[in-house]
C-alpha positions as CSV (number, residue, x, y, z in Angstrom):
1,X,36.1,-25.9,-28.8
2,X,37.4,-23.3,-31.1
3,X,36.2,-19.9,-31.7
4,X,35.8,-17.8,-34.7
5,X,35.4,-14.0,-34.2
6,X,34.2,-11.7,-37.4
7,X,35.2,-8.4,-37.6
8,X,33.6,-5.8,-39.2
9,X,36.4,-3.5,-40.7
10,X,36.5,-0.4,-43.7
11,X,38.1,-2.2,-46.6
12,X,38.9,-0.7,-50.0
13,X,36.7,2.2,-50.1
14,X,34.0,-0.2,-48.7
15,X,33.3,-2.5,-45.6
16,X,34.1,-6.4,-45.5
17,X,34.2,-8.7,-42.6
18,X,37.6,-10.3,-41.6
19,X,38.3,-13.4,-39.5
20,X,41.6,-15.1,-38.6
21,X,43.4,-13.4,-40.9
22,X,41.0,-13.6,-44.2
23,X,39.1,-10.6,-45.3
24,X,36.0,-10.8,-47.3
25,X,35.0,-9.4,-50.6
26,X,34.1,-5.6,-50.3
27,X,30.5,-4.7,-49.2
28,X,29.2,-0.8,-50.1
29,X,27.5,-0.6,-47.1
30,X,28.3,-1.7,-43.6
31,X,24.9,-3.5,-42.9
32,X,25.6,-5.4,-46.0
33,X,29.2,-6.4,-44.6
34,X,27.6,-7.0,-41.0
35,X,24.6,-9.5,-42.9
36,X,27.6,-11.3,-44.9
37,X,29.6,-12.0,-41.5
38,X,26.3,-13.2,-39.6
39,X,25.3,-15.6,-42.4
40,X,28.7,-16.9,-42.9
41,X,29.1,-17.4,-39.2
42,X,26.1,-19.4,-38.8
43,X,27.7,-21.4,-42.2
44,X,30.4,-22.3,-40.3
45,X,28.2,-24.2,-37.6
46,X,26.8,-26.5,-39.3
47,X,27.6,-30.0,-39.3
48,X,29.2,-31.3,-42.5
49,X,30.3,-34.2,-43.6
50,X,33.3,-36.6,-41.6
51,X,36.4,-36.7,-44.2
52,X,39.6,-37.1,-44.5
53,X,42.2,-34.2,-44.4
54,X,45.6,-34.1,-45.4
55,X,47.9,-30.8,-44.6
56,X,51.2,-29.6,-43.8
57,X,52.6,-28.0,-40.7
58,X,55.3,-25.3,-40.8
59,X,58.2,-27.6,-40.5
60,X,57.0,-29.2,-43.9
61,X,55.8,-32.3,-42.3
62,X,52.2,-34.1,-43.9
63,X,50.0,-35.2,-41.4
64,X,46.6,-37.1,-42.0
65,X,43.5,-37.2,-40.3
66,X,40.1,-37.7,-40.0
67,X,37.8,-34.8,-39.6
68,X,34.6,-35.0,-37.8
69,X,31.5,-33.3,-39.5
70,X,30.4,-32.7,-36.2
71,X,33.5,-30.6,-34.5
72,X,32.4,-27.3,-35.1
73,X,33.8,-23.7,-33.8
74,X,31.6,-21.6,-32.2
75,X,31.5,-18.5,-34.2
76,X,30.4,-14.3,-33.3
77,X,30.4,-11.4,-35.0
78,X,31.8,-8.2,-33.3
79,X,31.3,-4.8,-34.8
80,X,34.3,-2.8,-34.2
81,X,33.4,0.3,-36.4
């Protein structure tokens, strides 16, 4: 199963949360930014819908496949700051 770790980071004069790469919009305070990272954690665990996906690797080569509303990452929010 995969795992997706939030970070809580200073960002533009502000807080955000970052996480595999992405940062978030810019909180004021760093509660606000920790809130944001926990509810969009627990977003990311819930089931969705089983659809089909179409992307392309880094050699430029499209692959299909099905996606399963039910494969899910387990997801945490660490609070480096």
């Amino acid at each position: 199963m995969a795992k997706v770790t939030y970070h809580i980071i200073e960002h533009d004069g502000g807080w955000a949360y970052e996480a595999s790469g992405a940062i978030s919009e810019t909180f004021p305070t760093h509660d606000a930014a920790f809130l944001a990272a926990r509810q969009a954690a627990l977003r990311q665990q819930r089931p969705g819908e089983t659809t089909g996906i179409v992307w392309e690797d880094e050699a430029g080569r499209w692959h299909a496949e099905v996606s399963s509303g039910d494969a899910r990452p387990q997801t945490e929010v660490e609070d480096d700051a």
